[in-house]
C-alpha positions, 0 to 999 in steps of 0.5 A: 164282296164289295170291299174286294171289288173295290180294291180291285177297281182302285188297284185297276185305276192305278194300273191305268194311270201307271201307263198312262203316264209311262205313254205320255211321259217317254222320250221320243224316238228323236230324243233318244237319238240326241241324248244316247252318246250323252253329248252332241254338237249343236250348230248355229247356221245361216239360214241362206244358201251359201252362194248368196255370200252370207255367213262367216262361219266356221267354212264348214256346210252342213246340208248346203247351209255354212255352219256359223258356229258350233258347241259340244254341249256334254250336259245330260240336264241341257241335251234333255231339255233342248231335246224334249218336245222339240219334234211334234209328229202329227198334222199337215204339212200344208199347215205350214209356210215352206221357208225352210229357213234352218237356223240350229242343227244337232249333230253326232259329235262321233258321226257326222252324217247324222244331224237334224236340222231346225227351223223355227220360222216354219216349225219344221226339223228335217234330216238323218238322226237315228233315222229320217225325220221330217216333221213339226219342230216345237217354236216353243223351243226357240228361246231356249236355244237362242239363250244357249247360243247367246250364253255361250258366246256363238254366233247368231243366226238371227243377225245374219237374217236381220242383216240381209233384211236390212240390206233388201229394204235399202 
């Protein structure tokens, strides 16, 4: 009698664990959008409105913001890992600073509307991707896609920011 209760504790455990991990373990909602066509574009941007003369882009805005570069990036391992974690539900938004700095974007390659756009300044992703999202982006993120930037030969986002800083201390 008490080898069966046993058992069914142990097998229960188990169970509960499984779940557990599934719960925790499974890709958002913003995730899945980014990695189901199994490519997406990703974009560097120059965090200024566009009148302000920053840039040297592609010509092409997205949201208001020139697009300084772009990539296809078809690498399932990359989209995933540039993917996971990067949104954070939760907390208040008066937690953080209202910059809105957006240096990276994802976009659809097959439909344009659909993008999300990054600032790592105030943790904050903004746009229509597989739905409206507006939440917390990851800083944690940031190193990893100024290395995919940076390793694929686009242009920074961060030298057009250091730039202008430079020319208002002067």
């Amino acid at each position: 009698m008490n080898l069966s209760k046993t058992r069914m504790f142990v097998g229960s455990a188990f169970i509960i664990t499984g779940i557990a991990i599934f719960w925790f373990t499974r890709p958002s909602p913003l995730q899945r959008a980014l990695v189901e066509d199994g490519k997406i574009e990703f974009l560097t941007l120059c965090a200024f409105p566009c009148e302000e003369g920053m840039g040297e882009g592609t010509g092409e805005k997205l949201d208001g913001y020139e697009i300084l570069d772009s990539l296809i990036i078809d690498d399932p391992s990359l989209i995933a890992e540039m993917a996971n974690n990067l949104y954070r539900p939760g907390g208040d938004d008066a937690e953080y600073p209202e910059c809105w700095w957006p240096r990276h974007a994802f976009r659809k390659v097959n439909d344009k509307k659909q993008y999300i756009l990054i600032c790592f300044e105030c943790s904050q992703l903004r746009g229509a991707l597989g739905g409206y999202w507006s939440g917390h982006a990851n800083k944690a993120k940031e190193e990893l896609f100024k290395r995919v930037a940076e390793d694929n030969g686009m242009k920074s986002p961060y030298e057009e920011y250091d730039a202008l800083v430079e020319s208002e201390s002067k």
